[in-house]
C-alpha positions in Angstrom: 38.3 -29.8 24.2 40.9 -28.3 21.8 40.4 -24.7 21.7 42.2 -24.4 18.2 39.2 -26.7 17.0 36.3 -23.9 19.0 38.1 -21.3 17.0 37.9 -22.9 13.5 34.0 -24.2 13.8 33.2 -20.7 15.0 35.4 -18.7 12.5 33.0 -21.2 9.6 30.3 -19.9 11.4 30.8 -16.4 10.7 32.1 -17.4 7.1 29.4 -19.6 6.0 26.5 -17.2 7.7 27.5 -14.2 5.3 27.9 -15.5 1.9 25.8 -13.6 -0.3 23.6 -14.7 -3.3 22.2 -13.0 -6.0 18.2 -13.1 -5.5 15.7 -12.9 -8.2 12.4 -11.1 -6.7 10.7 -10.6 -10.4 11.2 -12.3 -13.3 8.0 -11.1 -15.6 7.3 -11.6 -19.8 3.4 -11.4 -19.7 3.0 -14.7 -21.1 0.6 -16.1 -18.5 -2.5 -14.7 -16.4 -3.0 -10.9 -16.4 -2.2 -8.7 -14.8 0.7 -10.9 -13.2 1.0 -11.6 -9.0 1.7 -8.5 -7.0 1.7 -6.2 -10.0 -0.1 -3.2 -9.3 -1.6 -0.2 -11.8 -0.7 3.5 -9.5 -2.7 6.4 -11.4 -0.5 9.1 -10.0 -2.2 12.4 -11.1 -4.0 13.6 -13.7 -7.0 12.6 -16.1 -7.5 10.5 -19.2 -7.7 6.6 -19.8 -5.2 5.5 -16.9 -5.1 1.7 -17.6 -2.0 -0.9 -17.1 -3.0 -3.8 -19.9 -1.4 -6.5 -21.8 -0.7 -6.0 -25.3 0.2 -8.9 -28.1 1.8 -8.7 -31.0 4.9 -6.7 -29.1 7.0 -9.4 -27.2 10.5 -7.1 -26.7 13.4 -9.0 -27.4 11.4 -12.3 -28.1 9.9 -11.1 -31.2 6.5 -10.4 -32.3 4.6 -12.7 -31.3 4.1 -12.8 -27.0 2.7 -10.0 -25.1 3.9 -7.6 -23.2 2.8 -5.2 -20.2 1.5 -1.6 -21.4 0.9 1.5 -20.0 -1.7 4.1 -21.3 -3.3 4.7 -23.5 -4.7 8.1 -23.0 -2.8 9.4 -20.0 -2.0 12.7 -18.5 0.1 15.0 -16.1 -0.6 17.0 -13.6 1.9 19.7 -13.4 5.2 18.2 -12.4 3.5 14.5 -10.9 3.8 12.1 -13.5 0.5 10.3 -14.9 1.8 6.5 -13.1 3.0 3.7 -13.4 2.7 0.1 -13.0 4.4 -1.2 -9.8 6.3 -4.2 -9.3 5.6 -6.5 -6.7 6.6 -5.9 -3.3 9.6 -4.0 -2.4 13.8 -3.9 -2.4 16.2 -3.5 0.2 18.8 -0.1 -0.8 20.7 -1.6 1.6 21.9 -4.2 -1.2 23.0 -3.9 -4.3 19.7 -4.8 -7.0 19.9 -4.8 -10.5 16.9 -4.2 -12.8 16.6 -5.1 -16.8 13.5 -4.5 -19.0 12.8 -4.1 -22.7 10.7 -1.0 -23.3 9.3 1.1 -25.9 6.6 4.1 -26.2 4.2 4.1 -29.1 4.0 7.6 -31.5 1.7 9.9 -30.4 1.3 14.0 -31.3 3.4 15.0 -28.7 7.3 14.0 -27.5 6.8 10.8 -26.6 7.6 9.1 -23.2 8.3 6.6 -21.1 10.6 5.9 -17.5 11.4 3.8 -14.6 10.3 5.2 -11.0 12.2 4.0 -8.3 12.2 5.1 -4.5 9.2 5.5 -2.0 6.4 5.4 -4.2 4.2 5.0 -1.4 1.7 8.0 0.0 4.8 10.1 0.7 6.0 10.3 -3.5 9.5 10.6 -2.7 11.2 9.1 -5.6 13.6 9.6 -8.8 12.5 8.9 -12.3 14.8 8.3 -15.1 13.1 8.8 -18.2 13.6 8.9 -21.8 12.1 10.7 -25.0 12.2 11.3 -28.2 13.3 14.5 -27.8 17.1 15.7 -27.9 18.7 16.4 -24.3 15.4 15.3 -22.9 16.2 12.0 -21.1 17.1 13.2 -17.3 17.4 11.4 -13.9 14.8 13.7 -11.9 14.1 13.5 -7.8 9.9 14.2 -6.9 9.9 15.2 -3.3 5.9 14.5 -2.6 5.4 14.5 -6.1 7.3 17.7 -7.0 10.1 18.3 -8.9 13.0 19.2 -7.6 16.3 21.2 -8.7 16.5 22.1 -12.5 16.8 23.4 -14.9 19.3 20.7 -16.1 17.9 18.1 -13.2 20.2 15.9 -12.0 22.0 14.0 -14.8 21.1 13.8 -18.2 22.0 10.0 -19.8 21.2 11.3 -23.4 22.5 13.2 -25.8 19.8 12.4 -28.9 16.2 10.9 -28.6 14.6 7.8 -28.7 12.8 6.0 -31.5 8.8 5.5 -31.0 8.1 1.7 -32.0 11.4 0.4 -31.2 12.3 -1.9 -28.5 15.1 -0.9 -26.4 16.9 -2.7 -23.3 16.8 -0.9 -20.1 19.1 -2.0 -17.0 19.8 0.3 -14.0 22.0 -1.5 -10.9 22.0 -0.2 -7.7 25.4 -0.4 -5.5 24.8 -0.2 -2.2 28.1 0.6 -1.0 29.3 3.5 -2.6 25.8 4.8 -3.1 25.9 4.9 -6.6 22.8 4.5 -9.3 23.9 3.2 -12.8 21.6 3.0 -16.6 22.2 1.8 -19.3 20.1 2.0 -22.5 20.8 0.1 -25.8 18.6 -1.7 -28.5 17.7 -4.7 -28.7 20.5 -5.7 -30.9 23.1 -3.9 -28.2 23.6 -0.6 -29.7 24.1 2.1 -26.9 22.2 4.6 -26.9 22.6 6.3 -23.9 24.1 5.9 -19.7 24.4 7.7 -16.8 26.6 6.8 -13.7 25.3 9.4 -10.5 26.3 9.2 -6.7 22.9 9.1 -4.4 24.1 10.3 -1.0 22.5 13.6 0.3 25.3 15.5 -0.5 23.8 18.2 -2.6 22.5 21.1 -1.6 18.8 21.6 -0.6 18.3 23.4 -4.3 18.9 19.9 -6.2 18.6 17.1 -3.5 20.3 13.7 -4.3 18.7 12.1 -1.5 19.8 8.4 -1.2 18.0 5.4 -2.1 18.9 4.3 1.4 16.8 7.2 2.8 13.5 6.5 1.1 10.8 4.4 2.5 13.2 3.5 5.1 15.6 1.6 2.4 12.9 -0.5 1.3 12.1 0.6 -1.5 9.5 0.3 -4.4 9.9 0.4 -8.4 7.2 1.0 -11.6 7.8 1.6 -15.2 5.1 4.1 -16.5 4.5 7.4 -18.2 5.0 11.0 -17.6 1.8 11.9 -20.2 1.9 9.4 -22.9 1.7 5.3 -23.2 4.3 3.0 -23.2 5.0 -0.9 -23.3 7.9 -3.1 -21.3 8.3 -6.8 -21.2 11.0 -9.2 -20.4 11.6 -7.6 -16.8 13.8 -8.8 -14.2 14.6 -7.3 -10.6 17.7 -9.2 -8.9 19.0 -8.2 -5.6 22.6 -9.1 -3.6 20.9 -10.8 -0.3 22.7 -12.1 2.5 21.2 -15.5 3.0 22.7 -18.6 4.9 23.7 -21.6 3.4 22.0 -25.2 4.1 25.4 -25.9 5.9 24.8 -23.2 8.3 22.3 -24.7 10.4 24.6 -27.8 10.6 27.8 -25.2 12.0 25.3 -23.7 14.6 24.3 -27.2 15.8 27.0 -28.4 16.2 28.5 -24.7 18.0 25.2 -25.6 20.6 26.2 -29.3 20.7 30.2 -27.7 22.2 28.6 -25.7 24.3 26.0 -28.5 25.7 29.4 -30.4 26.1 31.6 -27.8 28.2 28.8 -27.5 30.3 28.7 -30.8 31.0 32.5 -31.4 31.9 32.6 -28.5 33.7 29.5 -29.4 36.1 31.9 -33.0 36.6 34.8 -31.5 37.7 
């Protein structure tokens, strides 16, 4: 057997085993059966009219005229635990890179109205960030919850605003995750692609204990879990999409590793001859 032709079918092996492929594990618009597979409605803390619902007549980016997912109506804190959240389905591996898009919006209410995205162990254990936005100037922050508490202050970690948000108005939220270098990145922008506000931050521990940047990686054991909710108010998304950088074989894989056990079947057998 030609040992040039063992080292290339194994080298393909290796190849063909680790090409990665974007994999979509939510693609949600509300349009069908409420509430969708998987999605779950996490009352975090406080009192008040905790409900995750379908709204029509607010369809994001689509228009008037679909639904879309809502959070509310009348919500509230308790001390620094947000009110909830509704919870995607299942959960994310930090080991990968993930990107997640959404339209969002929160409707006016008395007070500075607000909405965010919750990503990290949002299991019994609470240990997550939440990037939220407002309509209130210098009042959109990336903030770590260790068991449901704030940490670090009094500017938090990052703040990825430097004006607030509109109530009524549909905005486009995406936040990508980058595995290797640890790093969390947002974007928000309306509908018609008008920035209105980003944040780049590193995720890796290295702060000190009085404002903790734990990283993704860390939570829940890297698999972690992600909502979009409500600090105290209500607020609507649609349009949401969670993609993540998996490392899955190709069909042609199997057919390298059978033929690899086929070689080895076939040394064996010469060898046992001589």
């Amino acid at each position: 057997m030609n040992r040039a032709l063992v080292l290339l079918i194994v080298s393909s092996a290796f190849l063909v085993a680790s090409v990665s492929h974007a994999v979509v594990l939510v693609n949600e618009d509300f349009e069908g059966a409420f509430p969708p597979a998987g999605w779950t409605a996490v009352h975090n803390s406080g009192t008040g009219n905790f409900a995750f619902t379908s709204v029509t007549g607010h369809d994001g980016s689509g228009g008037s005229s679909g639904s879309a997912g809502h959070i509310g109506d009348s919500t509230s804190n308790n001390g620094d635990a947000p009110a909830g959240w509704a919870q995607l389905p299942g959960t994310v591996d930090a080991n990968y890179d993930w990107t997640l898009t959404a339209d969002i919006k929160f409707e006016h209410e008395a007070s500075a109205d607000d909405g965010g995205i919750f990503v990290g162990d949002l299991g019994p254990n609470r240990d997550f960030y939440y990037s939220f936005w407002t309509e209130a100037d210098q009042n959109n922050d990336l903030i770590y919850h260790d068991n449901n508490v704030r940490q670090g202050g009094p500017n938090w970690l990052i703040d990825g605003h430097t004006s607030g948000l509109a109530d009524d108005t549909w905005y486009q939220v995406t936040m990508n995750w980058t595995a290797a270098t640890e790093t969390l990145d947002y974007d928000i922008s309306t509908i018609g692609g008008t920035q209105r506000g980003s944040y780049s931050i590193v995720l890796d521990g290295s702060n000190p204990a009085s404002n903790p940047n734990p990283s993704l990686k860390s939570l829940a054991g890297g698999a972690i879990q992600i909502g979009i909710g409500t600090y105290n108010d209500r607020t609507s998304f649609d349009n949401v999409a969670l993609t993540s950088a998996a490392v899955i074989p190709e069909p042609s894989t199997l057919l390298v590793w059978s033929l690899l056990a086929g070689l080895g079947i076939g040394l064996a057998w010469r060898r046992r001859r001589k």
